[in-house]
N, C-alpha and C positions, 0 to 999 in steps of 0.2 A: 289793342288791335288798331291797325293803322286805317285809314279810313278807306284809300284803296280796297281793303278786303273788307271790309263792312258793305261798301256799294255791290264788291261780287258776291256777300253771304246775301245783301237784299236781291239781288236779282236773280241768283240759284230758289231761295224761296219763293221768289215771286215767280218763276217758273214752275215750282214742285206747286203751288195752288192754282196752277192755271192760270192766270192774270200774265199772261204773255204779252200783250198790248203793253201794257205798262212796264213791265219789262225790258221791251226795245223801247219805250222811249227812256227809260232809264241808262239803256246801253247809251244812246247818241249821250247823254250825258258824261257817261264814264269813260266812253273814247273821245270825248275834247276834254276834258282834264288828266286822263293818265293815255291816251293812246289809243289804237286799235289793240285788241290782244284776240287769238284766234282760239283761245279756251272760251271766250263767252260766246263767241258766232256760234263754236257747235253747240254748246249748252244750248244758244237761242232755239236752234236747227231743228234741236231736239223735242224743244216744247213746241216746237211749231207744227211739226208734226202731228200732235195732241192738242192745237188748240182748237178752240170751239166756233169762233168767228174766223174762219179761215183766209176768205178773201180780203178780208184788212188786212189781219195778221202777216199773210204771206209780203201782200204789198208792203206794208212797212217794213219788214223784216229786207225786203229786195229795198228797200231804200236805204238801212242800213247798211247792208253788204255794200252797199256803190259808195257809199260816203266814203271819203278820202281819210275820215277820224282823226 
């Protein structure tokens, strides 16, 4: 498995436990090494939706979407 898809099985996981925080900053990681991809914004979109610390969450998550990746 190529490591690409290892970083989107950990972040689809770390979305399915809740741990969304962690998550976007895991994304900023994976869009400066392979790119922006618009599968993981919604994936992100989706857990954000669900997560529990809303007001970080969202804010980071808006600081993701603005990064140029």
């Amino acid at each position: 498995m190529s490591r690409r898809q290892q970083q989107f099985n950990e972040l689809r996981d770390l979305c399915v436990a809740g741990r969304v925080a962690r998550a976007i900053d895991l994304a900023f990681e994976y869009f400066a090494s392979f790119g922006r991809q618009d599968e993981i914004i919604d994936l992100l979109a989706h857990a954000v939706e669900n997560a529990d610390d809303l007001g970080r969450v969202r804010q980071r998550f808006a600081e993701l979407c603005a990064s140029p990746g």
